[in-house]
C-alpha positions, 0 to 999 in steps of 0.5 A: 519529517515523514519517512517510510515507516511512518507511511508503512505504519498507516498502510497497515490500517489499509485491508483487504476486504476479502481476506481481512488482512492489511495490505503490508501483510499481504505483501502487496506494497512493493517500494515506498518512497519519500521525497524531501518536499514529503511527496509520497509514491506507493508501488503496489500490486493486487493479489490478482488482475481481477481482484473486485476490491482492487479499487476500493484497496487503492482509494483506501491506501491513497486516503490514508496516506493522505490523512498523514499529516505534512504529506504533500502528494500522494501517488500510488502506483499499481504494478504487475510486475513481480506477479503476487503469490501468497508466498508474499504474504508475511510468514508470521501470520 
């Protein structure tokens, strides 16, 4: 069974390029949900509308879940809304 920790686990493998660190350090992956039939929905955000590696940062996240074994379908959805800040960065680093 797939649960949201696993898909947290493999998201950490997914950088920034710019800032070389992982996505869930970062801050910029807001929910995670698992669905019974193993469909999996990623909101997440980017550190700036702008962001140049924002694709990139995207298709990474989606091929990633994707080499999940068991996982269904895998949408990721880019949201604005709460705006980042670097205090959402993970204060261990």
């Amino acid at each position: 069974m797939i649960v949201e920790e696993d898909v947290r686990t493999v998201l950490r493998r997914v950088k920034d390029p710019e800032l070389n660190l992982n996505i869930i350090d970062l801050g910029l992956v807001y929910e995670i949900e698992v669905s019974e039939s193993k469909d999996v929905h990623v909101e997440m955000t980017l550190t700036s509308p702008g962001c140049p590696a924002g694709p990139e940062i995207m298709s990474d996240a989606q091929r990633a879940i994707e080499g999940m074994e068991g996982v269904g379908t895998v949408d990721i959805e880019l949201v604005w809304t709460p705006y980042w800040t670097s205090e959402r960065i993970d204060p261990r680093l």
